[in-house]
N, C-alpha and C positions, 0 to 999 in steps of 0.2 A: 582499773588504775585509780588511785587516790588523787581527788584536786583538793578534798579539804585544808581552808586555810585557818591555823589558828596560831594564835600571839606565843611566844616562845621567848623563854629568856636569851641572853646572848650568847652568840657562838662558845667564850670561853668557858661558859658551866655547862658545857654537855658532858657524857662521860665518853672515855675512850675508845676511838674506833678506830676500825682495821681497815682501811680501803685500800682494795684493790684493782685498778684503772687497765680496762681491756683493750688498747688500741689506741688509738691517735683521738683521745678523747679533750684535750688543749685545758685539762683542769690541772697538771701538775703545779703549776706555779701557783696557782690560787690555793689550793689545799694544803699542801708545802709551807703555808706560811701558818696553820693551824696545828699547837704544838701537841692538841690533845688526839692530831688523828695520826698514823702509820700507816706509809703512804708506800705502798706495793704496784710497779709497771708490768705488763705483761702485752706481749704484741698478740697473743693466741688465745682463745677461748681456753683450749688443754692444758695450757700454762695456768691459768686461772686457776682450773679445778685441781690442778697439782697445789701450787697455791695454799688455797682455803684448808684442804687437807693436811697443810703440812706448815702451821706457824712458823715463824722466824726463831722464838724460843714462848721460855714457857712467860716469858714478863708479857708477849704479844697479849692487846685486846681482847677481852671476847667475843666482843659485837662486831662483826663481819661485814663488810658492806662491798659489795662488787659494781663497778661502772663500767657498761661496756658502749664502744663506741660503735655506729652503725656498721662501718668496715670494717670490722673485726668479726661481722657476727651476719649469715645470712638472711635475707631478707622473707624467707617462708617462715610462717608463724609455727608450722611444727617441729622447726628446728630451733627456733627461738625459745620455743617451751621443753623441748628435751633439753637445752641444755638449762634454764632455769632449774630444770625440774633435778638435771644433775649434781647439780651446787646444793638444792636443798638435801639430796643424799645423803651428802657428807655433813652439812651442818642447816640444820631445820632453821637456824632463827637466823640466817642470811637473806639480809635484803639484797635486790638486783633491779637497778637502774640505767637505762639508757640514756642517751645524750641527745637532743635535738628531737625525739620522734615522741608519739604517742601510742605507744601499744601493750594492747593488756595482758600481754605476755607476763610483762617487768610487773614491778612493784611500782613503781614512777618512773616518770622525766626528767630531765634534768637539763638546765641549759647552759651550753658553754660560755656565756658570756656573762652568767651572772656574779654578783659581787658574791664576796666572798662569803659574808652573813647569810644571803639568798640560798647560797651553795648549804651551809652545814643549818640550816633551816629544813629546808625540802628533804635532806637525810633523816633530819631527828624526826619527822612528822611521817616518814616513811618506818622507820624502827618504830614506834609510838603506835603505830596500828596492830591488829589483832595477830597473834604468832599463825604464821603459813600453815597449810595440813601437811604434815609429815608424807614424805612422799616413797611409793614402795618401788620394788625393781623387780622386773622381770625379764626371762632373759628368752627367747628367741634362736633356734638352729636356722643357719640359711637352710638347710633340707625342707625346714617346713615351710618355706616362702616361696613353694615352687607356682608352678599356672595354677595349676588343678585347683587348688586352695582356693587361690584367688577368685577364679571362675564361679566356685561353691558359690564364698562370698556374697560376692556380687549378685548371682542368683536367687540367693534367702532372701537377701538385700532387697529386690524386687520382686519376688513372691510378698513378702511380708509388707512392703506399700500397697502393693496392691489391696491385700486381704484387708489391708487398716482402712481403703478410701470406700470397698464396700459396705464394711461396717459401718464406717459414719453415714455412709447414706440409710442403709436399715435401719438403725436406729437413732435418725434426728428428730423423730417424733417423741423418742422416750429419752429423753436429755433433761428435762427439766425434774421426771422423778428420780433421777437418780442423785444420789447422795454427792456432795462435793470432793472432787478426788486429791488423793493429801497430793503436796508439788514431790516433782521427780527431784532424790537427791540426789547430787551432780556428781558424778562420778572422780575417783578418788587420783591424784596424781601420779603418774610411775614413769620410770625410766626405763625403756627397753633398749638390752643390749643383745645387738643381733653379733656371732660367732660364726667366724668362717671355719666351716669344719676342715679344711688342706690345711692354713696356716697356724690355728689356732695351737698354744704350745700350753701344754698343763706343766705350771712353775710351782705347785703345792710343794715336793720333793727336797726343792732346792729353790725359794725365794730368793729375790734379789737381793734381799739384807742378810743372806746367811755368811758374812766373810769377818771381818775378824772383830774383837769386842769394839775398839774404839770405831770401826764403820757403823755398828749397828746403835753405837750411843747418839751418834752424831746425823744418819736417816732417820734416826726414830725418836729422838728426843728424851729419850727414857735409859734408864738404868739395865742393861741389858738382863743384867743376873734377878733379874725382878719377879718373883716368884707369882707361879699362872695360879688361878682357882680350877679346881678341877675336881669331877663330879665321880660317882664312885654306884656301883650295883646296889639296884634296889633292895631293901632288907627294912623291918620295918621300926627298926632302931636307926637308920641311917637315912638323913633329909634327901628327900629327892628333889633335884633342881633339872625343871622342866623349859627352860630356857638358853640364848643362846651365847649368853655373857662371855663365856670362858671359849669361844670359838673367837668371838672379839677381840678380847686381849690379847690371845695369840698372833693374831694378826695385826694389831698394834705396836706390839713387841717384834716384829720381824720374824716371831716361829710359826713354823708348818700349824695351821689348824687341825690337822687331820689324826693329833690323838684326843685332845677334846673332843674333836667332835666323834669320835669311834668310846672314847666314853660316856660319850651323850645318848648316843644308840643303845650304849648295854644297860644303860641306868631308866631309859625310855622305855625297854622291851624287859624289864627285869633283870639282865642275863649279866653274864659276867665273861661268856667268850666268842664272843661275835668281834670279828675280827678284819680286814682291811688288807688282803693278802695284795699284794703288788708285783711287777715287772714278770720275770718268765715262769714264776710260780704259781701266776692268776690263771694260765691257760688249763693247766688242771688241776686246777681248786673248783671246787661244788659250791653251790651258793648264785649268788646275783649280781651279776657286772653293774662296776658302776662306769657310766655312757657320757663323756664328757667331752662336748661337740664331734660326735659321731665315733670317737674313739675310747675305747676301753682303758680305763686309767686301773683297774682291781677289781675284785671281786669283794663282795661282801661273805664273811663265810662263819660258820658257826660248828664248834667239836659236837653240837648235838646232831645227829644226821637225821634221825626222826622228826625232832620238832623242822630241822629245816628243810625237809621234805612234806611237809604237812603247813600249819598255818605257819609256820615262819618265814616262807618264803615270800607271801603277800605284804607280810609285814617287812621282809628286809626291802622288798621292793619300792614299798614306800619311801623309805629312809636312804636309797640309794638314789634315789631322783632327788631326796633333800641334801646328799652329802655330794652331789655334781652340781646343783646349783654354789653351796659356798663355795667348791673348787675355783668355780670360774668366778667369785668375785675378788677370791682370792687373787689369782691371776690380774685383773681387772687393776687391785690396790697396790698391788706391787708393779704395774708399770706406771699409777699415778706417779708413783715416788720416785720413780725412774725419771719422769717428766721433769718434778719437783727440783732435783740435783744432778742431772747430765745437759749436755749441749747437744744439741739434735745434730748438729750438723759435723761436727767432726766425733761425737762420743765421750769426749773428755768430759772429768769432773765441773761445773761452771765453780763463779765463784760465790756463789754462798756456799756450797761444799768444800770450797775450799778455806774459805776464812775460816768454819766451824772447824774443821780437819785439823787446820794448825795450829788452832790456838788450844784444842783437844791434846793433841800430840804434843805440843813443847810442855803442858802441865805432866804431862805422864813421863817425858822425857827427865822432867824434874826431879819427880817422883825416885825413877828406875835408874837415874844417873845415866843418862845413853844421853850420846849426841843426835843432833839432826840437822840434815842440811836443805836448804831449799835454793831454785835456781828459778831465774825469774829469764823469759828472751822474746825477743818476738826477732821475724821475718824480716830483714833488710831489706829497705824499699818494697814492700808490699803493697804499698797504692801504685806505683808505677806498675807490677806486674797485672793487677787488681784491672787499673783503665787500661793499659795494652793488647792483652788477652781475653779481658771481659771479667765479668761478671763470676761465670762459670769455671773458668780458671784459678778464679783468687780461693773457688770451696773448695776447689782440687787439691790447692797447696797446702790448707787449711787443715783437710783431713788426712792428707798423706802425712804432713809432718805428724800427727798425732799417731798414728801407725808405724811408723820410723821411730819414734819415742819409745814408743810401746814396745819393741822389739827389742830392746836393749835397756830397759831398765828391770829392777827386783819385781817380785810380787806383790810385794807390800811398798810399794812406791806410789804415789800419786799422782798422774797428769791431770792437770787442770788447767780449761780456758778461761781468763780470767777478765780478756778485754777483745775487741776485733783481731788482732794479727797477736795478741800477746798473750803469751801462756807461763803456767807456774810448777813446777815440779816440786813433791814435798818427798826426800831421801829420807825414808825413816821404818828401821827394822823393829816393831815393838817388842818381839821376843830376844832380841839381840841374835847378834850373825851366829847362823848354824855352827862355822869354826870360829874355836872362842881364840885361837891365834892369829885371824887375819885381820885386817886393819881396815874397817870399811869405809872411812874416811877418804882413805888414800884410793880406792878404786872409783869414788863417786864422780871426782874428774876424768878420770881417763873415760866412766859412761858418756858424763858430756862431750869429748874433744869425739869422742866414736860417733855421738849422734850428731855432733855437728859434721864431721866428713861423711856422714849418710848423707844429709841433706844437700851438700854440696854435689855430691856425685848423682845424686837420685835424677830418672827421666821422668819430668813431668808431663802425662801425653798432651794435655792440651795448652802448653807453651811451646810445643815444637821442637826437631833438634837444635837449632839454632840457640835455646834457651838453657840447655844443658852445661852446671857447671857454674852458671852463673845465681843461683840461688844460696844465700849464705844465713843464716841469724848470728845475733850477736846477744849476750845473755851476762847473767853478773852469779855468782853463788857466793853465799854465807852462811856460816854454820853456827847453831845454839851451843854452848852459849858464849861463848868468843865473839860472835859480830852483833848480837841481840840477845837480849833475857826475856825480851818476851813477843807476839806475831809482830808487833807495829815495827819495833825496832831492828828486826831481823828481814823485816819487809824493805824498811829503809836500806838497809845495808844492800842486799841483795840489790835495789833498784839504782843505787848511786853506780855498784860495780858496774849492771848491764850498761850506765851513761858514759863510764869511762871506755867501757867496751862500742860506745858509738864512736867516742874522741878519739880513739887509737885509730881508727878508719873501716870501723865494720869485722862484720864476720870474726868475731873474736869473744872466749870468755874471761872476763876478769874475776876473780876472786877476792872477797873480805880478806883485812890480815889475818884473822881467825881460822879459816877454809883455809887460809894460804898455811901458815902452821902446821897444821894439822895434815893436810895433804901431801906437805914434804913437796911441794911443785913450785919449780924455778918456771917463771911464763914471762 
């Protein structure tokens, strides 16, 4: 860890950073008052690396800087450095600093109490040192973690001290003729991720971003329709690219890597039809499974039956241990993203996917001339159920409502949690309703008044029967572009309805005059 102290100019001439604060780390207000940093809370370390991988937009920082606070983060040193070692995965020139402690895990220390100059002083002198070693990944089957292993281990482990402490003694007489031995170079960083082979699910097929254009612009940051590079059978008029670029972008982009990288294999080995046979076709196809935590995701297979009978089959083997490793980081990066833009605890969208969602959608809404509606509610007296019930009760309500939601709205609808008891619904068909006769405006109320009598009726187990019936929310909707032209102002709309829906006495939705309009509903 860095204690070099040297003179810096003032906090205002550094350049722009991204900090991200891990836990109850008491710097928000100090930092917060620094207009050149962008200031990111996370309670979870996994939040974190969701996070880092996934900017705010593209105007965000580049320089990265992560602060985790001791209770956020276990106190064994080889979890402190896997997850360092995880954040440098995704972006090699993030520093990582702790609060209060000394350990040479981080990058520095950092103290909660200092002024504020102290604070983006110890940062710049931390960024100002030498770029980290790029760190590799490897991935681990629990199969292979079993005794035996371990046993082995352990044994070489002790065979091999032993054999070193008799050599030093034979030869301490010949120490002085021998030549100076160069220093051991320190071995290199990585992230091991261990896969449980029961649960582990291979998401290559069908990624979490594969749902509709404006989802995948708004998880991904990028342009969906955004053309991939892609590599092509070796010939000796045609550049061979021996790299894994276009397996990246893929995965970037929210598509399956599994045709670049099946055109990486034929451009690697020559060929042109080696091929990636999958699901009940792989059982008999010829060729080499590819083994992706203990289960068989495809076969590698080739129309040549000779060559892959002869040396090709070493060779596909190779390339199918290379093509089950990207699988599973694939999987790996698409549940960061899922970290990055869902709420753990009930599923719903949070709200940074939802602010991007909306203000996405009313451009496009603009665009297509299509209406949208949004409906903002939360839970009526929720802290009384919250402290009567417990703790445990308030995530019960929490996630059943969002499940009751889910069961009555379109496909293309949005839930999202947006605060503690408060959630946001974004009504909005991008390819316009399947009948171009029916009115979808006028049904979007009747889904609320439905999910509201779900919720009133639903048994919550851990309130009791006694608590049955008595569960209500109250909610406001407005609709683009009659109550708002654009998110802020459709936001306000919608929030003033849900207040009047408190003033009438609860349990009630009020509608914008615009929603009301259009809905054709006397309330």
């Amino acid at each position: 860890m860095n204690t070099t102290s040297t003179s810096r100019p003032s906090p205002d001439a550094h350049e722009p950073w991204r900090v991200i604060l891990v836990g109850r780390t008491g710097l928000d207000q100090s930092l917060r008052r620094d207009a050149q940093i962008e200031l990111i809370r996370c309670r979870e370390t996994i939040e974190a690396i969701g996070e880092l991988g996934d900017p705010i937009d593209h105007e965000s920082p580049s320089q990265p800087v992560v602060i985790v606070s001791p209770d956020a983060i276990g106190e064994e040193t080889r979890e402190r450095k896997q997850f360092v070692n995880a954040l440098r995965l995704i972006n090699p020139s993030v520093r990582v600093l702790i609060v209060n402690e000394d350990d040479n895990a981080f990058d520095a220390s950092i103290q909660r109490d200092q002024p504020l100059d102290d604070l983006v002083d110890t940062i710049a002198r931390c960024i100002d040192e030498q770029e980290p070693e790029p760190v590799s990944l490897r991935f681990i089957d629990l199969s292979d973690l079993d005794e035996t292993t371990t046993d082995q281990t352990s044994v070489q482990t002790d065979e091999a001290a032993d054999q070193e402490t008799d050599e030093e003694a034979t030869d301490e007489e010949s120490t002085e003729d021998r030549p100076a031995a160069e220093p051991e170079t320190p071995a290199k960083p990585e992230v091991t991720v261990v896969v449980d082979n029961e649960t582990f699910e291979h998401r290559a097929q069908r990624p979490f971003e594969e749902e509709d254009e404006l989802h995948k612009q708004i998880v991904m940051g990028i342009t969906p329709d955004q053309p991939l590079p892609h590599t092509t059978p070796h010939t000796h008029a045609t550049p061979v690219v021996l790299d894994d670029e276009p397996l990246v972008r893929a995965m970037l982009q929210g598509k399956s890597m599994l045709e670049p990288a099946i055109a990486q294999i034929n451009t690697r080995l020559g060929r042109s039809d080696i091929d990636l046979i999958q699901s009940d076709a792989a059982g008999a196809a010829q060729g080499v499974p590819v083994v992706v935590a203990d289960k068989t995701v495809g076969v590698l297979s080739c129309n040549d039956a000779s060559w892959l009978n002869g040396v090709g089959r070493s060779l596909l083997s190779t390339h199918a241990g290379w093509l089950a490793s990207w699988i599973k980081l694939e999987a790996q990066q698409s549940e960061l993203r899922r970290c990055a833009f869902t709420d753990s605890l009930t599923g719903a969208w949070n709200r940074r996917y939802f602010e991007r969602f909306l203000a996405a959608a009313i451009d496009q809404s603009r665009l297509a001339r299509r209406p949208l509606t949004v409906m903002i509610f939360d839970i009526d007296s929720f802290k009384h159920y919250n402290d009567t019930y417990g703790h445990a009760a308030g995530d019960e309500i929490l996630a059943e409502t969002v499940k009751l939601l889910k069961s009555v709205i379109r496909p293309s609808d949005r839930v999202c949690r947006v605060g503690g008891d408060e959630f946001a619904v974004i009504f909005y068909e991008p390819q316009g309703p399947r009948d171009p006769s029916s009115k979808p405006l006028e049904s979007i109320y009747q889904i609320a008044k439905r999910f509201q009598k779900q919720v009133c009726q639903h048994r919550f187990p851990k309130l009791g029967a006694e608590a049955m019936g008595t569960l209500t929310i109250s909610g406001g909707l407005a609709s683009y572009p009659w109550d708002g032209h654009d998110a802020a102002s459709l936001l306000e709309s919608a929030d003033q309805c849900a207040m009047e829906s408190k003033r009438q006495g609860k349990n009630a939705i009020s509608l914008g005059p615009g929603a009301e309009s259009v809905c054709h509903t006397e309330h």
